[in-house]
LUMNU-238707 format. One line per field, with one value per residue: residue in three letters; x, y, z of N, C-alpha, C in turn; residue number from 1. Coordinates in nm, 3 decimals, padded with zeros to 5 digits. Layout:
<selums>
code = (ala,...) .
n.c1 = (X,...) .
n.c2 = (Y,...) .
n.c3 = (Z,...) .
ca.c1 = (X,...) .
ca.c2 = (Y,...) .
ca.c3 = (Z,...) .
c.c1 = (X,...) .
c.c2 = (Y,...) .
c.c3 = (Z,...) .
pos = (NUM,...) .
</selums>
This chain:
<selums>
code = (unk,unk,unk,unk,unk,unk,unk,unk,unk,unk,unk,unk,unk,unk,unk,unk,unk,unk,unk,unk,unk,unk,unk,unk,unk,unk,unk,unk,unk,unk,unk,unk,unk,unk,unk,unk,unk,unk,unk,unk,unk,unk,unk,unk,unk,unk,unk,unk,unk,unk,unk,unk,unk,unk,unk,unk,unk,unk,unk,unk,unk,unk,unk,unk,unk,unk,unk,unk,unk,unk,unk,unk,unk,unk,unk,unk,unk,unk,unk,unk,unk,unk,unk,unk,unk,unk,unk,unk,unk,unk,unk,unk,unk,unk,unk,unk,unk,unk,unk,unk,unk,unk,unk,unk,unk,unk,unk,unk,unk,unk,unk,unk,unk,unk,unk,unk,unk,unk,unk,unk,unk,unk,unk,unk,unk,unk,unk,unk,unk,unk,unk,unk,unk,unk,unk,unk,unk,unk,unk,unk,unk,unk,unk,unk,unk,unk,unk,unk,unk,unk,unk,unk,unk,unk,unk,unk,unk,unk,unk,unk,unk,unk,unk,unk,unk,unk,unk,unk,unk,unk,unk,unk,unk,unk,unk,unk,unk,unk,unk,unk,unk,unk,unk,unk,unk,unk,unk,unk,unk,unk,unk,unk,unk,unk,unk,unk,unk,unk,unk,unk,unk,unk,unk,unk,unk,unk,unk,unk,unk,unk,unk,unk,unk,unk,unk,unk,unk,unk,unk,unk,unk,unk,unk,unk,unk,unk,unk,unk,unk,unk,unk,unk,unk,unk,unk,unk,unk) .
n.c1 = (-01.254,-01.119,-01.119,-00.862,-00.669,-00.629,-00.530,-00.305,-00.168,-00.088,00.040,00.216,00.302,00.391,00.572,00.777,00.792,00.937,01.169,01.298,01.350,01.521,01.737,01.822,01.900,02.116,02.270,02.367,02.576,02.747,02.816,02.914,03.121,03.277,03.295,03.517,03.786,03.877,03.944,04.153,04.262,04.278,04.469,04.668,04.728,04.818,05.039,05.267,05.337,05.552,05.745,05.689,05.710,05.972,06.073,05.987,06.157,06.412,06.415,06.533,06.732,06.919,06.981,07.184,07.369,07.388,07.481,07.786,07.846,07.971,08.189,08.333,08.404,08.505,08.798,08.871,08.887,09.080,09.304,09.419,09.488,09.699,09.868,09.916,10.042,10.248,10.424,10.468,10.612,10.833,10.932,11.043,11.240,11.407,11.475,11.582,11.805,11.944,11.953,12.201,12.378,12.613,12.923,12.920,12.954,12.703,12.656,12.830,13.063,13.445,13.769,14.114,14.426,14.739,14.925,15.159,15.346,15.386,15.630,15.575,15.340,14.953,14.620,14.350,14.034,13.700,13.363,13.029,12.747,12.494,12.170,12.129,12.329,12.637,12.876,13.198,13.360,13.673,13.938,13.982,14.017,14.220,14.291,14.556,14.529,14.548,14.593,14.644,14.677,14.565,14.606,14.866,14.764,14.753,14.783,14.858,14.776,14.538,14.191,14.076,13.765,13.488,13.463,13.217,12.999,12.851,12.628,12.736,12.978,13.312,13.570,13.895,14.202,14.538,14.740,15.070,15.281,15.496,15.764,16.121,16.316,16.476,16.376,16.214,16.045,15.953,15.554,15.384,15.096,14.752,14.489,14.285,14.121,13.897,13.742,13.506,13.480,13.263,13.106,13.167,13.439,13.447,13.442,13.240,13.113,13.160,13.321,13.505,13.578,13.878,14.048,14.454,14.674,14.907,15.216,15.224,15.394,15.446,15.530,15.537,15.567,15.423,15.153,14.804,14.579,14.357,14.022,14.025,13.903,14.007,14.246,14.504,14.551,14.535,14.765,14.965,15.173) .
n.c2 = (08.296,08.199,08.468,08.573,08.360,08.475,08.702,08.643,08.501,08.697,08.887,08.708,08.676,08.988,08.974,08.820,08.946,09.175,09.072,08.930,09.175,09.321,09.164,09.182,09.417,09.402,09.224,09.403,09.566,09.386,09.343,09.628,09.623,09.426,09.516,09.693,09.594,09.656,09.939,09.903,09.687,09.828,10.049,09.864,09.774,10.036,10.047,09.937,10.138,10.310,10.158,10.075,10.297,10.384,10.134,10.247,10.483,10.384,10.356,10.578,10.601,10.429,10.605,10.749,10.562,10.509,10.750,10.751,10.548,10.693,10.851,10.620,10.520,10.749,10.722,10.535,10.646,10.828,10.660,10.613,10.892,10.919,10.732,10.917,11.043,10.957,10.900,11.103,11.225,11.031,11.170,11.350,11.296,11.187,11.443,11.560,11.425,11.492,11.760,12.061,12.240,12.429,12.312,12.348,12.451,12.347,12.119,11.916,11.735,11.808,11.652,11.614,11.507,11.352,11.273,11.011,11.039,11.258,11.396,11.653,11.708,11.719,11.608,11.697,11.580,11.585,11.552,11.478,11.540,11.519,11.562,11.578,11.664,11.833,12.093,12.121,12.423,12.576,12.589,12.517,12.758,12.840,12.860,12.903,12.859,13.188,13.308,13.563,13.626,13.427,13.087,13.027,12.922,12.632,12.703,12.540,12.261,12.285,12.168,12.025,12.032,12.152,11.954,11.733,11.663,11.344,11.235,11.118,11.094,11.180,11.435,11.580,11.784,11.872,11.922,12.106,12.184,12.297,12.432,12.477,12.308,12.573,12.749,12.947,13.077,12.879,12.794,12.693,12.554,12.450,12.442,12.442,12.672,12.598,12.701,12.780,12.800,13.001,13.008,13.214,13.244,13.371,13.340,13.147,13.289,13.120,12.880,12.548,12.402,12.283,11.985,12.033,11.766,11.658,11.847,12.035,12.229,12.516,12.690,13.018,12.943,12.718,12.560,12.503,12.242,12.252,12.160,11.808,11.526,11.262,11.100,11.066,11.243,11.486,11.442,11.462,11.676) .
n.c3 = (09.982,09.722,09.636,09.833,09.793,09.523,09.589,09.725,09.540,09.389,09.525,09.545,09.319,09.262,09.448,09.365,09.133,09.247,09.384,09.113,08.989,09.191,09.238,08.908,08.921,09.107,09.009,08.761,08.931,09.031,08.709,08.698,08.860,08.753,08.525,08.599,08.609,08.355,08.215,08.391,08.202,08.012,08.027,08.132,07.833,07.720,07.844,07.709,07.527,07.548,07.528,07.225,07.175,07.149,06.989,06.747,06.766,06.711,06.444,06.342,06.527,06.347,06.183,06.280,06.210,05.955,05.861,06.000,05.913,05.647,05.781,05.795,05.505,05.440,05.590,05.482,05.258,05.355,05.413,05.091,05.105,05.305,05.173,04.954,05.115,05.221,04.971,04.886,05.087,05.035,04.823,04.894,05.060,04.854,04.710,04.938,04.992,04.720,04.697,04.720,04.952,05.099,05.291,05.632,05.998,06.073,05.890,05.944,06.062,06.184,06.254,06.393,06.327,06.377,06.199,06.077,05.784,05.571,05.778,06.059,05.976,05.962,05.974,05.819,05.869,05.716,05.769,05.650,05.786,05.711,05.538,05.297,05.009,04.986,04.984,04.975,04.969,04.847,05.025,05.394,05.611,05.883,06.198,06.509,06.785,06.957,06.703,06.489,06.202,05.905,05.852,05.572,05.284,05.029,04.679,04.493,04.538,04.508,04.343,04.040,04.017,04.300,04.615,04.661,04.903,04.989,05.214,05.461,05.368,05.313,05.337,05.283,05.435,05.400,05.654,05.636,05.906,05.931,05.788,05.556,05.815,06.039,05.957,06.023,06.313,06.550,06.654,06.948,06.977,07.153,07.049,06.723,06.529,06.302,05.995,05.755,05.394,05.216,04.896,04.790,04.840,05.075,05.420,05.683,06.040,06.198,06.328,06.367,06.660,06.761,06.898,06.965,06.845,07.142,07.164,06.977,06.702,06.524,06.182,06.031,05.768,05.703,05.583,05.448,05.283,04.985,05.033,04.928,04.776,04.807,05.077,04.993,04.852,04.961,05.154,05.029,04.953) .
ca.c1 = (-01.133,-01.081,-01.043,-00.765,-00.587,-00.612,-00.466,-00.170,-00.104,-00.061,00.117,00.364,00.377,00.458,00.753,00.847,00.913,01.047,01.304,01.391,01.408,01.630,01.877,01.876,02.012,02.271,02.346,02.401,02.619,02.857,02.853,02.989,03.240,03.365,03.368,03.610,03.890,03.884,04.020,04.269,04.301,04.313,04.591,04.785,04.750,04.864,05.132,05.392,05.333,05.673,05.855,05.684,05.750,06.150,06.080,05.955,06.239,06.486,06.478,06.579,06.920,06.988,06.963,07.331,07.444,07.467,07.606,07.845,07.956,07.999,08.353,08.437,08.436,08.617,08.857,08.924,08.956,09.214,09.408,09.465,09.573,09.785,09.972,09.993,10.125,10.409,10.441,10.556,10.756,10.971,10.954,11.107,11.350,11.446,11.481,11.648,11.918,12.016,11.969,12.340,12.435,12.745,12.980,12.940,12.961,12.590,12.589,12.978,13.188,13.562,13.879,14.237,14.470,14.851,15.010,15.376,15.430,15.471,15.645,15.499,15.212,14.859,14.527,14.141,13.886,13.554,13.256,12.918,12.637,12.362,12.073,12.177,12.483,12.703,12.972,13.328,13.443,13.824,14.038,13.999,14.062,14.289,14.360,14.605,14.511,14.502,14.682,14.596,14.696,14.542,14.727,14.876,14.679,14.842,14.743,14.916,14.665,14.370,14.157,13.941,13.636,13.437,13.429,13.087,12.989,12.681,12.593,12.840,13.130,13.435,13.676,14.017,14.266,14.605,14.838,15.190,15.308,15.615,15.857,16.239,16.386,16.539,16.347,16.107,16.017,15.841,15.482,15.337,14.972,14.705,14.372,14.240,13.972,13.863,13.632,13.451,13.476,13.103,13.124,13.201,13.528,13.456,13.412,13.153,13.159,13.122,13.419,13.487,13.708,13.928,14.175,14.544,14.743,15.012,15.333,15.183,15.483,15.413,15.595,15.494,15.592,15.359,15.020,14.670,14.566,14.245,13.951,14.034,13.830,14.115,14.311,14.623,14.611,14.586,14.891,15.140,15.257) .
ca.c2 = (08.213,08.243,08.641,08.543,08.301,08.528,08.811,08.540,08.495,08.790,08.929,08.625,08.796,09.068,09.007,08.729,09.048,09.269,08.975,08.970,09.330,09.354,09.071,09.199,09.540,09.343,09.192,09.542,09.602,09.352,09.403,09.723,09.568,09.335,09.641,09.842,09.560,09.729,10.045,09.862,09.636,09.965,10.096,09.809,09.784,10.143,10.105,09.895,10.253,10.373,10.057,10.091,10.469,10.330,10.080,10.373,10.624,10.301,10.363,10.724,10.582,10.399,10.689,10.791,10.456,10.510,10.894,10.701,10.480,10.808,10.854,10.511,10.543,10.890,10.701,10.474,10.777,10.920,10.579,10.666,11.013,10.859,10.663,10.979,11.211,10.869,10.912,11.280,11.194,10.966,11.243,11.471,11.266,11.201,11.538,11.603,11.406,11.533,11.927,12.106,12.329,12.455,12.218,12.414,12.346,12.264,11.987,11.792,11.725,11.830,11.599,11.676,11.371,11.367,11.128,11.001,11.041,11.319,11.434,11.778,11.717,11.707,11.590,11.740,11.489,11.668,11.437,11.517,11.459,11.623,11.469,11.646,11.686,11.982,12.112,12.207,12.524,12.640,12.546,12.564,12.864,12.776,13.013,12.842,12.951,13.331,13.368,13.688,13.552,13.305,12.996,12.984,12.844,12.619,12.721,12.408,12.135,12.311,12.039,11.998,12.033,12.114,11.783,11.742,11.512,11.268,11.208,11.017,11.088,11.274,11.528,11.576,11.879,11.806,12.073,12.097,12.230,12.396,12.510,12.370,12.356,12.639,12.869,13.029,13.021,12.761,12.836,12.588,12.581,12.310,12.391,12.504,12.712,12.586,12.830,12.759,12.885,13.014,12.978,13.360,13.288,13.465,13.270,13.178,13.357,13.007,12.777,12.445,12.472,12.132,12.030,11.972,11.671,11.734,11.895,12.053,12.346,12.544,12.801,13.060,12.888,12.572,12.570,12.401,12.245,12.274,12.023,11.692,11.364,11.132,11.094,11.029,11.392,11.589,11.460,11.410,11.793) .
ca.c3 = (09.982,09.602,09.659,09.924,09.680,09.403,09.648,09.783,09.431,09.332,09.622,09.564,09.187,09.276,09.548,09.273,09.001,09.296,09.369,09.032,08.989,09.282,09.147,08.774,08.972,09.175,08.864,08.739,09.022,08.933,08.617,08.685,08.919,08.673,08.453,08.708,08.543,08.171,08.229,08.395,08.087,07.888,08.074,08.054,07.707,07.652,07.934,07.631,07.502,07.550,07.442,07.078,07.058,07.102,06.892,06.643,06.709,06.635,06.265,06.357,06.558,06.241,06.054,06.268,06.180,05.815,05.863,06.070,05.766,05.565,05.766,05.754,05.392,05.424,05.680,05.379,05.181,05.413,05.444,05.038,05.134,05.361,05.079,04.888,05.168,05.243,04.861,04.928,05.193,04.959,04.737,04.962,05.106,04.763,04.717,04.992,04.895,04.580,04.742,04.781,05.034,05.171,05.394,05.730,06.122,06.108,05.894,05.936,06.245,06.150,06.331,06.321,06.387,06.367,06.064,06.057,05.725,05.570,05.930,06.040,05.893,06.019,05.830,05.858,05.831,05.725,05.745,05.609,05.871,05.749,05.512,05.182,04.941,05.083,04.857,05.041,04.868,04.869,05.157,05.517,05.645,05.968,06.343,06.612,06.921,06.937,06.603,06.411,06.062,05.880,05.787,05.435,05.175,04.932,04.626,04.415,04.550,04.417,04.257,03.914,04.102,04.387,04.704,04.697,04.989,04.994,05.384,05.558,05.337,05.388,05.256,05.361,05.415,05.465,05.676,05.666,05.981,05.916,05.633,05.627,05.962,06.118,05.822,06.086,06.438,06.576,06.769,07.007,07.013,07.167,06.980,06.640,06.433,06.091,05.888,05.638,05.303,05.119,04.747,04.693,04.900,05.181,05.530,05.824,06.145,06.334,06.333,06.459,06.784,06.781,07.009,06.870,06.931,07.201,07.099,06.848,06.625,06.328,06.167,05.987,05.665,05.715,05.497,05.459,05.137,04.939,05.030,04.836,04.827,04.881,05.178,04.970,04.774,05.084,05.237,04.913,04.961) .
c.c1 = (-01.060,-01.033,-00.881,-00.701,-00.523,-00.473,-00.298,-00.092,-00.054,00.039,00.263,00.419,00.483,00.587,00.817,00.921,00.955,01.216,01.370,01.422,01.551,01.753,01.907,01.945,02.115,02.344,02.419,02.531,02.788,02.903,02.978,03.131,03.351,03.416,03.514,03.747,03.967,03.922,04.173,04.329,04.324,04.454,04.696,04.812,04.785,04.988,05.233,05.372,05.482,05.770,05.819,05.691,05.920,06.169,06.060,06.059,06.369,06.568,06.597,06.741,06.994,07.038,07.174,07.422,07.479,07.498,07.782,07.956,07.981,08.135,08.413,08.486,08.498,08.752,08.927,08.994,09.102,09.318,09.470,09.549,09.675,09.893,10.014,10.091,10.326,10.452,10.509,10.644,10.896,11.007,11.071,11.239,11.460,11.523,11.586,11.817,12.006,11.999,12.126,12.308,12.575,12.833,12.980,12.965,12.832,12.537,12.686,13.035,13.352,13.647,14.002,14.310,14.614,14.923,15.139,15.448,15.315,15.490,15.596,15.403,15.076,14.723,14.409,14.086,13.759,13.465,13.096,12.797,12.553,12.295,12.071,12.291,12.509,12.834,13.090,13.409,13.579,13.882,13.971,14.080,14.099,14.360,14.433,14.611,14.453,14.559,14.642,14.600,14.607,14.645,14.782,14.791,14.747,14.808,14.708,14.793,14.542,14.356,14.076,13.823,13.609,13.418,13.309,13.066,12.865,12.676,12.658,12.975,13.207,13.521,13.816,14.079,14.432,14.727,15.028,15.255,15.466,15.701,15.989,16.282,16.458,16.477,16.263,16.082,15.881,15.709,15.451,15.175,14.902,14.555,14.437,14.102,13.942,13.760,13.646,13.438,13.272,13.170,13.182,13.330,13.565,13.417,13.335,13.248,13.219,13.253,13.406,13.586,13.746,14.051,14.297,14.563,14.850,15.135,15.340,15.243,15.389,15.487,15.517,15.493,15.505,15.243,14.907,14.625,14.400,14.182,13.994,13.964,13.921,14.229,14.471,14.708,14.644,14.673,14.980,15.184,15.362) .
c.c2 = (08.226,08.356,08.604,08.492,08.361,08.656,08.745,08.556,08.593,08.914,08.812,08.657,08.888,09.106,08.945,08.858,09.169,09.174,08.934,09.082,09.300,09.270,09.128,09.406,09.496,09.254,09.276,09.584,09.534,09.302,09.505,09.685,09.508,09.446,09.762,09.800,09.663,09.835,10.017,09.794,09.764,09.994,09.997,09.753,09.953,10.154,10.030,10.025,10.275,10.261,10.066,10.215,10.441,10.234,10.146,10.440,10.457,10.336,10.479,10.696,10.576,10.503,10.721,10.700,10.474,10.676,10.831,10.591,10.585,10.831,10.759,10.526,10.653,10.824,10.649,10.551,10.801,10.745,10.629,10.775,10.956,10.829,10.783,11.054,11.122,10.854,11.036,11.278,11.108,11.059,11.359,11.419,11.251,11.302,11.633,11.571,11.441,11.713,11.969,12.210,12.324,12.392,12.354,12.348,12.268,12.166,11.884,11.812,11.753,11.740,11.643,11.541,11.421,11.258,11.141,11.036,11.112,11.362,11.575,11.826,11.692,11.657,11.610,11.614,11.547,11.581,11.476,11.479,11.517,11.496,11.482,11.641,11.820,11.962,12.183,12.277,12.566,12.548,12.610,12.669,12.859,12.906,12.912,12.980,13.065,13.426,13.479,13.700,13.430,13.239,12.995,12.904,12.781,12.569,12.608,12.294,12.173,12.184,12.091,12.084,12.069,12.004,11.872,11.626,11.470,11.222,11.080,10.991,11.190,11.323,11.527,11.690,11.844,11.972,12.018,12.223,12.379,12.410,12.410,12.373,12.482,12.800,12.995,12.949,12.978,12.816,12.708,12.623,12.449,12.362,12.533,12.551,12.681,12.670,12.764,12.820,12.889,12.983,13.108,13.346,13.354,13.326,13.281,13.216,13.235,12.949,12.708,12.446,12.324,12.159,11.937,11.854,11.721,11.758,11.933,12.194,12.391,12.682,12.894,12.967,12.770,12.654,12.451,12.369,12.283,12.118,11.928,11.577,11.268,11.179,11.161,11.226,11.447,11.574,11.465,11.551,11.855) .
c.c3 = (09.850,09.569,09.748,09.810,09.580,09.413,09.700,09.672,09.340,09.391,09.575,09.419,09.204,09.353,09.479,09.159,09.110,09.298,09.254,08.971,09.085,09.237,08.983,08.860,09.026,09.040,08.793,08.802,09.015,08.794,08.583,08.755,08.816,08.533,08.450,08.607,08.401,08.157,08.263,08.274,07.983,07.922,08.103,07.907,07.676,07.765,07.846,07.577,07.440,07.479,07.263,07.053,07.058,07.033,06.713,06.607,06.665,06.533,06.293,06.403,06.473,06.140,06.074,06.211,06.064,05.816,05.900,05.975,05.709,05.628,05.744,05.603,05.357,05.541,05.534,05.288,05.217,05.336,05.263,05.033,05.217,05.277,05.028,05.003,05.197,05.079,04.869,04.996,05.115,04.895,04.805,05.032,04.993,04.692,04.816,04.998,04.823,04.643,04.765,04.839,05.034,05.324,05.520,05.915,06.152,06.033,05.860,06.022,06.133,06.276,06.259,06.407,06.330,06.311,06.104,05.932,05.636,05.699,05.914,05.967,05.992,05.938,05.886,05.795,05.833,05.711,05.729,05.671,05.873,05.645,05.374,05.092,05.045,04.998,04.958,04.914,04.914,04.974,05.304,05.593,05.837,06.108,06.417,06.721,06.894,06.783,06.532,06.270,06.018,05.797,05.670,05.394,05.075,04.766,04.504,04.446,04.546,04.309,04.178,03.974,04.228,04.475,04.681,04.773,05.007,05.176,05.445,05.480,05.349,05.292,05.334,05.312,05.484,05.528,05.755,05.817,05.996,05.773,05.654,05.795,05.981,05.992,05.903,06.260,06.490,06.704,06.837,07.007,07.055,07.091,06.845,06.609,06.308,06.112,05.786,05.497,05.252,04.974,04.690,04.733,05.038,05.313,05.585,05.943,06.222,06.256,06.388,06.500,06.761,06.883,06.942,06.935,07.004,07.123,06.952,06.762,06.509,06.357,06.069,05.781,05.609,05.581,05.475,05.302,05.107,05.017,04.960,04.908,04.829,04.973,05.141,04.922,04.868,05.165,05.129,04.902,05.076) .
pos = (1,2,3,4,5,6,7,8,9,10,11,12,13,14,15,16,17,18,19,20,21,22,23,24,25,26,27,28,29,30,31,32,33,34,35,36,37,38,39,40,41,42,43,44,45,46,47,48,49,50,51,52,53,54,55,56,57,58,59,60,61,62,63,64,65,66,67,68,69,70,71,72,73,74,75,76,77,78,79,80,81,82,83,84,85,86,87,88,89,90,91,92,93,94,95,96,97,98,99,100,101,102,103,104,105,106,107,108,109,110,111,112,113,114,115,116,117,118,119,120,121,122,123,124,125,126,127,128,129,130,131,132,133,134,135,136,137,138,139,140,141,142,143,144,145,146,147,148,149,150,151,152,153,154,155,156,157,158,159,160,161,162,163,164,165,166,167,168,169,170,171,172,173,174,175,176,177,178,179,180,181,182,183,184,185,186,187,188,189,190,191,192,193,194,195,196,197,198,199,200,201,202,203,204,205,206,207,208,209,210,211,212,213,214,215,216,217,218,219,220,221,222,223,224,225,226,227,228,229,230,231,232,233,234,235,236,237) .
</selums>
């Protein structure tokens, strides 16, 4: 009976350390289960990954940011250049100003108008519409119609000086139409050619075509005066 007992007891040993064998393996078991998580926990701790390598390259954006001030501060630059180049520009307008040329058709309108007094008289208005001085040399050199002559010149109202005109002022030529009465025969014409004198004397090709006033005579005898800056000179002949 004691053999039996001993054998019970030892039998109930031994299924006692299989049964906890077998549980410290299922223990094992999930263990490993609960292990499976941690990889996962790995991989979401390395899945912000990508947000701290763009938190990394960052600096690197900044880097364009201050290149990026480098034009502002050349922008600034310019805006100086700026001042000088509108500094030049005064300079030049300045400049342009005080420049002479030669009164021509491309930079003064010419009119011809018909006064009462002196009678048979006529008067050029030259007007300076350019951006410059412009210097009217000699007299207007004068065609009616198809005439083949040029007009008399009258030598007497030569002035002092050169008109020199500043931009928007005017010269005047005053033309006597005819001679005494019955001294020469009378033409009729309705337009004219002024020409321009150069400084050597000699004329441009280009003229300004005007149109006369009606009933417009001249005889051969008539004549055109020199440029003059007042109204008054170029008619008192």
């Amino acid at each position: 009976m004691r053999t039996n007992r001993i054998r019970t007891t030892a039998l109930a040993a031994t299924a006692l350390v299989a049964a906890l064998s077998l549980t410290a393996c299922g223990g094992g078991n999930e263990g490993t289960k609960s292990a499976g998580p941690a990889p996962a926990a790995t991989t979401e701790s390395t899945a912000p990954q990508p947000p701290q390598t763009s938190e990394t390259t960052a600096p690197s954006a900044g880097a364009p940011a201050e290149t990026a001030s480098t034009p502002a501060q050349g922008k600034h630059a310019g805006g100086n250049g700026d001042q000088g180049t509108h500094s030049g520009t005064e300079t030049a307008a300045q400049a342009s100003s005080t420049a002479r040329t030669t009164c021509t058709t491309a930079n003064t309108t010419v009119t011809v108008t018909k006064v009462n007094r002196p009678i048979n008289h006529l008067l050029l208005t030259l007007k300076n519409t350019g951006s410059g001085l412009c210097d009217a040399y000699y007299a207007p050199h004068l065609g009616f119609d198809g005439a083949q002559s040029v007009f008399p010149i009258l030598e007497d109202s030569k002035p002092q000086a050169v008109v020199t005109l500043a931009p928007g002022e005017q010269a005047y030529a005053g033309i006597g139409l005819s001679g005494e009465p019955g001294q020469g025969k009378l033409y009729k014409s309705k337009n004219l050619s002024v020409f321009f004198a150069k400084k050597n004397g000699s004329t441009y090709d280009t003229p300004a075509k005007l149109k006369l006033p009606a009933e417009t005579h001249w005889d051969d005898n008539g004549f055109v005066t020199y440029w003059q800056s007042d109204r008054a000179n170029a008619l008192m002949y």
